[in-house]
C-alpha positions in Angstrom: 24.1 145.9 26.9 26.9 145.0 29.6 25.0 143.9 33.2 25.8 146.2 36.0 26.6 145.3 39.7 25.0 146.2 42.5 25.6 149.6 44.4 26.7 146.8 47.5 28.9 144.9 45.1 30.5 148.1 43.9 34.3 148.4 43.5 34.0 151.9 44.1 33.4 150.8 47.6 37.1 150.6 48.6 39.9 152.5 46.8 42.8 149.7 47.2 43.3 146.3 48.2 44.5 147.7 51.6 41.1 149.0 52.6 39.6 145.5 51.5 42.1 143.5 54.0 40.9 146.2 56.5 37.2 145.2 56.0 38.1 141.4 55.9 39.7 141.8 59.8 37.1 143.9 61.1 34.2 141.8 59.8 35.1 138.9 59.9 38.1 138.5 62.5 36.9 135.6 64.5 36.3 133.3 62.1 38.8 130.6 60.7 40.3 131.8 57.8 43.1 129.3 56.4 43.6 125.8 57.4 46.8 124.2 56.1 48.3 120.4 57.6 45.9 120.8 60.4 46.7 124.0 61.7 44.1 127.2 61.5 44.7 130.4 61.7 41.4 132.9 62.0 41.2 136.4 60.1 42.5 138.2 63.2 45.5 136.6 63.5 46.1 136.2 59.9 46.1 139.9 60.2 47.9 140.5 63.3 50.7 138.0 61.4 50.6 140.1 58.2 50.6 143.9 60.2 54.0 142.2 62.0 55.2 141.6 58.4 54.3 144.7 56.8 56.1 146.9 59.7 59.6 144.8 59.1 59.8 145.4 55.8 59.0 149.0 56.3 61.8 149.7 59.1 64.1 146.3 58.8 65.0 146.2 55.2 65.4 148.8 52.9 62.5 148.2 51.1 60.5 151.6 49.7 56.7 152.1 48.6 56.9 150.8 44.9 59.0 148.3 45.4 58.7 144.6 44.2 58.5 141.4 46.2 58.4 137.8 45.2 56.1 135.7 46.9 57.5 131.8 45.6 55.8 129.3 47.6 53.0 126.5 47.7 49.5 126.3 49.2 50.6 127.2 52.8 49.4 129.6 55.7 52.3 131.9 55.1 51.0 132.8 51.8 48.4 135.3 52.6 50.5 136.1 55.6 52.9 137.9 53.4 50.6 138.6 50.9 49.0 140.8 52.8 51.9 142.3 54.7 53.3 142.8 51.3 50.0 145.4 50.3 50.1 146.6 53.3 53.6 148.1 53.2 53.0 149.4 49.8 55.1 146.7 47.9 54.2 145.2 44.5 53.5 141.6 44.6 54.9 139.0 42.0 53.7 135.8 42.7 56.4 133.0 41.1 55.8 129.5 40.4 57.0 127.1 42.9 58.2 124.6 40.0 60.0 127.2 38.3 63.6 125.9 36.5 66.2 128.4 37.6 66.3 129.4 34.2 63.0 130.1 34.7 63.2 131.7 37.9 66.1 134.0 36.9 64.1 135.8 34.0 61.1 136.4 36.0 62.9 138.0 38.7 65.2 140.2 36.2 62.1 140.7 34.0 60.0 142.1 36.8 63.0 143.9 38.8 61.7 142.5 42.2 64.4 143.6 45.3 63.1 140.9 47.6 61.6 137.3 48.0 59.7 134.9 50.4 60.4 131.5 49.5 59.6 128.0 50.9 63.2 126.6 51.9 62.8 123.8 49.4 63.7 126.3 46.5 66.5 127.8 47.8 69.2 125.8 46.3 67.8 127.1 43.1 67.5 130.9 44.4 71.0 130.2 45.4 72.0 129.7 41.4 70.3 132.8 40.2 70.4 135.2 43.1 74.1 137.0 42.0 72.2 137.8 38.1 68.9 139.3 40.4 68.3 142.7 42.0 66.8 140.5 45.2 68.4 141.8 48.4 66.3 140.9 50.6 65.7 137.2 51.3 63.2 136.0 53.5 63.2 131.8 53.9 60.3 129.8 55.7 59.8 125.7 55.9 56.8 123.7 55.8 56.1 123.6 59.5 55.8 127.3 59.9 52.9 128.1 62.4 52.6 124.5 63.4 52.6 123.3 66.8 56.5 123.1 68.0 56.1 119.1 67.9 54.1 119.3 64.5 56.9 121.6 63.2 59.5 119.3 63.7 58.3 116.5 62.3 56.6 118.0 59.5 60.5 119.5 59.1 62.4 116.6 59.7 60.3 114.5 56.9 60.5 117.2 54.6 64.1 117.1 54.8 65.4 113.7 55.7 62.3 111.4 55.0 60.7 113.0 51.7 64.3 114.6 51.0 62.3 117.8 49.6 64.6 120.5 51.0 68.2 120.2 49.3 71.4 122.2 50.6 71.7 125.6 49.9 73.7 128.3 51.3 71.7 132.1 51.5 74.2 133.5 54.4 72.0 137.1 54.3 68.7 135.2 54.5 66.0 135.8 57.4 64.0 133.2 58.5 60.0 134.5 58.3 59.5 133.5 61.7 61.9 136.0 63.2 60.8 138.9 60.3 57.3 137.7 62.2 58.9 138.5 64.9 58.8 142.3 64.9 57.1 144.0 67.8 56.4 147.4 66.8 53.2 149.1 66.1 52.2 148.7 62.1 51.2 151.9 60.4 50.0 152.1 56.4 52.4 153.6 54.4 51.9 157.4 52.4 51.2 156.7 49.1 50.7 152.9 49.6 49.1 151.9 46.3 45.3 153.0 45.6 42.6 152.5 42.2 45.1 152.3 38.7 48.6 152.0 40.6 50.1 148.8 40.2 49.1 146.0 42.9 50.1 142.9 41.7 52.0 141.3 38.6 51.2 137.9 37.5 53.1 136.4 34.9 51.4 134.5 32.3 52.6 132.4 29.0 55.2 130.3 30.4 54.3 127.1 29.0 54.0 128.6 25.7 57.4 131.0 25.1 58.7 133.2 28.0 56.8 134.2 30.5 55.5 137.9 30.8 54.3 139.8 33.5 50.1 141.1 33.5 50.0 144.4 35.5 47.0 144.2 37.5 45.8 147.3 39.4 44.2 147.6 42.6 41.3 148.8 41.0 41.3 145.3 38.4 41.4 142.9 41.1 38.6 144.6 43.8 36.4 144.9 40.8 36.8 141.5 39.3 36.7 140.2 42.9 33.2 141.9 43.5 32.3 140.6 39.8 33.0 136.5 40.8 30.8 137.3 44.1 28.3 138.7 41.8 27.9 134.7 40.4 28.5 133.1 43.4 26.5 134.4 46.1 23.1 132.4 45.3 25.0 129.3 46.1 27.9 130.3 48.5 26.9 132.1 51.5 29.1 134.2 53.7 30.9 133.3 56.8 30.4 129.8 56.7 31.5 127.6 54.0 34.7 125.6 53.6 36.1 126.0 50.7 38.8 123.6 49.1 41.9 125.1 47.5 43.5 123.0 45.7 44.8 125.0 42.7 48.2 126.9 43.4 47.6 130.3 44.6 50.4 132.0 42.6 47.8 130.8 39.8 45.5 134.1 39.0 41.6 132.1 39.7 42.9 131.2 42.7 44.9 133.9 43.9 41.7 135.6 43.6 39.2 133.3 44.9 41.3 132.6 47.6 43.0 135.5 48.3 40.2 137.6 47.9 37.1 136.6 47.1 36.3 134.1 49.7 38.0 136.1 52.7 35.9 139.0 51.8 33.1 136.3 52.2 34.6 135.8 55.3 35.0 132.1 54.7 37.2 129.2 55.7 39.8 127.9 53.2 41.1 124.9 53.3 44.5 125.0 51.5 46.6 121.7 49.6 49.6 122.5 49.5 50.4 119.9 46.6 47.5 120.2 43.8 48.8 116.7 42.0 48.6 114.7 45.3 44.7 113.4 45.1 45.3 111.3 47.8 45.6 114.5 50.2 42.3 116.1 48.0 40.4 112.8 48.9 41.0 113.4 52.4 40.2 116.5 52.9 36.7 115.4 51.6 36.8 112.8 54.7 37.6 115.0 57.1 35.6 118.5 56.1 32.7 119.3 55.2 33.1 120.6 51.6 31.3 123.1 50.3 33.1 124.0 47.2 36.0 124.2 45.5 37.8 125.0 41.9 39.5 122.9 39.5 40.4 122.3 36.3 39.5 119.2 33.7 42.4 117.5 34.8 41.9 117.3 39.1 38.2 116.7 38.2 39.1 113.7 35.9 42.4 112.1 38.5 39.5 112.6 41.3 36.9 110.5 39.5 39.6 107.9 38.9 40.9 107.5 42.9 39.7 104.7 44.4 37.9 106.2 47.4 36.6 108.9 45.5 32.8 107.2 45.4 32.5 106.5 48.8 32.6 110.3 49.8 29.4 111.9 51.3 28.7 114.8 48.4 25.6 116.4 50.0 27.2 119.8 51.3 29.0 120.1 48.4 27.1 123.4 46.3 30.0 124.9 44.5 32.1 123.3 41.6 34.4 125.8 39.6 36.2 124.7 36.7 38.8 126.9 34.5 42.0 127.1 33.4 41.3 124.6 30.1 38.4 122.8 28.5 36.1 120.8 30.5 35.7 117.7 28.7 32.0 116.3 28.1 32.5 113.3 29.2 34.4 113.6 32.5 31.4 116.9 33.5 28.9 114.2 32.8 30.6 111.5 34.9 31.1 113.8 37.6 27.5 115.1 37.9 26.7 111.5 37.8 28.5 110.4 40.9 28.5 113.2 43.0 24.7 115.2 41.8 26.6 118.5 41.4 27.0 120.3 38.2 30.3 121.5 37.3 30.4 125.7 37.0 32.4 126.1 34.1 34.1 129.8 33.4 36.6 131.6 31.3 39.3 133.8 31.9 42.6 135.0 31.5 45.4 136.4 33.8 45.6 139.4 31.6 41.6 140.0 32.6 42.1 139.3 36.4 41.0 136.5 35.6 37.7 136.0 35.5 35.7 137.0 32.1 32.6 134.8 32.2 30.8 132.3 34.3 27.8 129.7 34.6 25.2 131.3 36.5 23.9 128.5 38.9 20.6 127.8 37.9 21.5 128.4 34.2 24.3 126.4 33.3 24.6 125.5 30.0 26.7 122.5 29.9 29.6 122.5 26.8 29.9 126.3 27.6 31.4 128.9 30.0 28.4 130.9 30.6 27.8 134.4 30.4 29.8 138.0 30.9 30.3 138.7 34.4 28.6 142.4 35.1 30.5 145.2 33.8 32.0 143.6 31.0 31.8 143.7 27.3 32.9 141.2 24.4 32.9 141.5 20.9 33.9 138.2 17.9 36.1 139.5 15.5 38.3 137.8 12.4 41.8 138.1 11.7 41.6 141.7 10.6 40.2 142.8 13.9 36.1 143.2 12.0 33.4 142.2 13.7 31.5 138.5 13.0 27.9 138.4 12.3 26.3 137.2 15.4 26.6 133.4 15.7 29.8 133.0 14.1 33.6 131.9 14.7 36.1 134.2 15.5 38.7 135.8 18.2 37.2 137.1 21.5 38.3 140.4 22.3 37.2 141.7 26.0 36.7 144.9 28.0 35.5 145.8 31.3 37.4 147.3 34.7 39.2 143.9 35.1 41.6 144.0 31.9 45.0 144.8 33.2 46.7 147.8 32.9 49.5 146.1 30.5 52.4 144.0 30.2 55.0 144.7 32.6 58.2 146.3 30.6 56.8 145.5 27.2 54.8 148.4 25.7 55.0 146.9 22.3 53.0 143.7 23.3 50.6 146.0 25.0 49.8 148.0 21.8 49.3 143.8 20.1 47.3 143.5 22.9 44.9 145.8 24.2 43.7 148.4 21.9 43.2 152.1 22.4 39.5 151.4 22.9 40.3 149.2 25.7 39.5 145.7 23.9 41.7 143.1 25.2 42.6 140.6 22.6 42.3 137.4 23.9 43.4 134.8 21.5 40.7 132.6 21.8 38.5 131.6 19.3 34.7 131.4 20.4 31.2 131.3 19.5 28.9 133.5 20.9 25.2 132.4 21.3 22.1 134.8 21.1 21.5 134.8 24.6 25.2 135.4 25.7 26.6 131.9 26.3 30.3 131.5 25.2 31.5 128.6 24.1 35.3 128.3 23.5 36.6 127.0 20.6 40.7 126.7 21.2 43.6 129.2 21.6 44.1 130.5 17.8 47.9 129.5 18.0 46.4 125.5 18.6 44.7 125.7 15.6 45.7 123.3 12.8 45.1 124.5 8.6 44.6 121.3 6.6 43.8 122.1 3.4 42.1 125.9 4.2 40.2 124.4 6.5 40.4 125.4 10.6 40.9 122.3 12.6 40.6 122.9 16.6 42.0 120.2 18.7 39.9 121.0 21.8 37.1 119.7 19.3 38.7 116.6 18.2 40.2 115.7 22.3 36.3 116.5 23.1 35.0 113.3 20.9 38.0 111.2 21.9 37.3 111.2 25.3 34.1 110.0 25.1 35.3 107.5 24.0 34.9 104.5 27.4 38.1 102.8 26.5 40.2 106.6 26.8 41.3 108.5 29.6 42.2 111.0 28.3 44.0 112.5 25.0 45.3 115.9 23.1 45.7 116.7 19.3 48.6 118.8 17.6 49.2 119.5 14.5 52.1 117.7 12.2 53.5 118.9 9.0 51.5 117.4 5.7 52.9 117.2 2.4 49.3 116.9 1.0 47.5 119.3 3.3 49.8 121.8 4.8 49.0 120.4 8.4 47.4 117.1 9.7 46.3 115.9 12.9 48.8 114.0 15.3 46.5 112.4 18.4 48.2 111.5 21.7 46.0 109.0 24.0 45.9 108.0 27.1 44.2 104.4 27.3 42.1 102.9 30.4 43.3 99.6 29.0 44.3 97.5 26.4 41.0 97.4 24.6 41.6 100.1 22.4 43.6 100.1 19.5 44.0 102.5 16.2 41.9 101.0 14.6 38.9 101.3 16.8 39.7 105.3 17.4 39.7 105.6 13.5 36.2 104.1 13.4 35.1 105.8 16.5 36.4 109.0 15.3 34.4 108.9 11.5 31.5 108.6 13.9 31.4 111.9 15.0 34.3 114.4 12.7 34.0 115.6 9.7 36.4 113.3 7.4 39.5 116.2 7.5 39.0 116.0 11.5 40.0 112.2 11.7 43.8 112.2 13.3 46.4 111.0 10.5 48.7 109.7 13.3 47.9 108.3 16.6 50.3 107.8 19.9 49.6 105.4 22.4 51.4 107.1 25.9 51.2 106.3 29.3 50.4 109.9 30.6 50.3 113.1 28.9 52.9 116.1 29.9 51.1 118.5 32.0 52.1 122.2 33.4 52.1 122.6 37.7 47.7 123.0 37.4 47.6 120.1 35.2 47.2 122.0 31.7 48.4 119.5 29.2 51.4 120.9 27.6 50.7 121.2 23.3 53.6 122.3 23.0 56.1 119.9 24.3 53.6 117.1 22.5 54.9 118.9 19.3 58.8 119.5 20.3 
């Protein structure tokens, strides 16, 4: 039987996103709300900021209620700026991958039909390539001193563009700068019909590193209620209007779009934003100079922060909260960093399709090689290829449902009938085990799975012995074709050293996989390729 939430945690308690930002500004408007390259901004003037945005879109483009924006920058204080002016003028938000190849760039913005885009002046050379094959006509271009001191700005400018050489030539002759759209005096009033409950808030595209991208329609009424289902997990450890809270993940990414976007502000709590997730140098400081009281990674930033040198000598005694999700934890990096730092890594599950958030450790009740139990309100179900239902215990496909699961797949109806049934069941394409109690343990993405000889081989099983291994960093397994067995297993490693060799992985491997486990092929690499939030990339390992 699914858990319910609490009559204060419920959804039903605001109709759109807009009523939510009105509750973050009038509760907590005097407390610091973003910090980014030393600047704050509190929730008052992030809100002041984003009713100046909302009313130039509504009477200085022309922009209608409906209508899709872009939002294509990094970890920086204009991003819930125009987030939130965005909702509040009634436009539908696309978030876009900084990183994005043209190519890349031009079929999201055709796919999703957006008329308009903020973007961080370093990309506009690329916008510049794409924008004649786009609907975009309205472009809105900000740098990475925005809302810094004048002095701060221009050197944080100059280096970005001289020093670093970050920002390369473009010419946008129609662009605005943000600070003069910021610029707009007039009195901000929300717009008829702005969005409310099943209409369409926000699309976030999901898939990219695996084919083309695709957009997940996710309603106002998804994101409020997955927002009030992550509180639901996190209030016994993170209390409101006080904590700092790291952000290192992107926040075009969906876990922390809505911890960060949402969650924590409606906690009314300080977050600390990095504008460049790979830069651990930056993460490191940030430990130095704030007191940290959580933050959310993935496998990846958990295992490059064990490895920095000054990582050890930080003070770890505020720190309550560790989020992990977006792949695998390994076992041995969770161990390692419970060891050094005496906090227990909160792993979860989810999926930009579900909001994201599908399940979570409960602090208190972790279960470590897991990601916990169903957030309230949701359901889950095991099934096997034809869509039946496993006995209890067993392998097989998750499918999920709960007020989270998006409303479909913007422009593809087809891939929403493969995808969520006409019971609601979203179909996950994950294969999982599901103990007694409720504790989910993922077993890999079904399309990672390698068949050698009718048996199911999943790599996150094989990379989760590897690694435990003291002489690897880190590793991933593919699959290769097999004369003998259909499929084999092709392992890529990552070496601390030089005192591992194939011959030691083979022996360390029989140790603890069943004999068809044991990699056929072995590749010693310096580092493995890895997506913008550090998901190692399967699939260029096997191209």
């Amino acid at each position: 039987m699914k858990e319910k939430l609490s009559e204060t945690l419920s959804p039903k308690n605001y109709e759109s996103l807009c009523d939510v930002i009105d509750y973050i500004a009038k509760e907590h408007g005097s407390l610091n709300a973003y910090t980014c390259l030393g600047t704050t901004l509190t929730y008052s003037e992030v809100d002041d900021l984003s009713s100046r945005f909302a009313k130039y879109l509504q009477t200085e483009t022309e922009l209608k209620v409906g209508d899709k924006i872009a939002i294509q920058l990094l970890n920086l204080l204009q991003f819930p700026v125009v987030l939130f002016g965005a909702v509040k003028a009634g436009l539908i938000v696309v978030t876009t991958n900084p990183l994005y190849t043209p190519k890349e760039m031009e079929h999201q913005f055709k796919d999703s039909g957006v008329k308009a885009v903020v973007i961080l002046e370093s990309f506009c050379e690329k916008l510049e390539q794409v924008l004649p094959q786009t609907q975009i006509s309205t472009v809105i271009v900000t740098n990475l001193g925005e809302f810094q001191p004048a002095i701060r700005k221009m050197m944080v400018n100059f280096g970005a563009k001289y020093i670093k050489k970050i920002v390369p030539s473009y010419s946008l002759p129609t662009a605005v700068n943000l600070a003069d759209a910021l610029a707009c005096s007039a009195d901000y009033e929300r717009a008829q019909d702005s969005g409310a409950g099943d209409d369409v808030a926000v699309i976030l595209y999901t898939g990219g590193t695996t084919g083309v991208a695709k957009g997940a329609m996710l309603s106002h009424r998804n994101l409020i209620s997955n927002m009030m289902q992550l509180r639901s997990r996190t209030l016994s450890l993170i209390r409101d209007k006080v904590e700092n809270i790291a952000a290192p993940l992107p926040l075009y990414h969906s876990y922390a779009f809505l911890l960060h976007c949402l969650a924590m502000p409606y906690a009314g709590n300080h977050n600390l934003l990095i504008p460049n997730p790979r830069d651990i140098d930056s993460i490191i400081s940030l430990f130095k100079k704030f007191v940290i009281n959580g933050f959310v990674g993935i496998n990846t930033l958990y295992l490059a922060m064990l490895q920095h040198k000054d990582f050890r000598a930080i003070e770890f005694k505020e720190l309550k909260f560790c989020g992990a999700g977006g792949m695998p934890m390994s076992t041995s990096v969770a161990q390692e960093w419970e060891e050094v730092t005496g906090r227990e890594i909160h792993e979860g599950y989810g999926l930009t399709e579900c909001s994201p958030v599908v399940s979570v450790n409960i602090p208190g009740r972790v279960r470590f090689g897991t990601v916990g139990e169903l957030v309230p309100e949701t359901e889950s179900k095991v099934v096997d290829d034809y869509g039946i239902e496993v006995p209890e215990g067993e392998r097989g496909e998750l499918w999920v449902r709960g007020p989270q699961v998006m409303l479909g797949y913007w422009g593809d109806e087809l891939l929403d009938e493969d995808s969520v049934d006409k019971q609601g069941w979203f179909k996950t394409g994950d294969y999982v085990e599901i103990s007694k109690d409720g504790y989910i343990t993922i077993v890999d993405r079904k399309k990672d799975m390698i068949l050698m000889s009718g048996f199911n081989v999943f790599p996150n099983e094989i990379e989760d012995w590897v690694n435990l291994h003291p002489e690897v960093l880190e590793c991933a397994a593919i699959s290769i074709p097999n004369e003998r067995t259909g499929e084999a297993v092709k392992l890529f490693v990552v070496a601390k050293g030089n005192g591992v060799s194939e011959e030691l992985l083979i022996k360390h491997c029989k140790e603890g996989l069943t004999a068809y486990k044991v990699p056929k092929e072995y590749a010693f690499v310096d580092e493995l390729p890895k997506s913008n939030i550090g998901k190692i990339l399967r699939r260029e390992l096997r191209a």
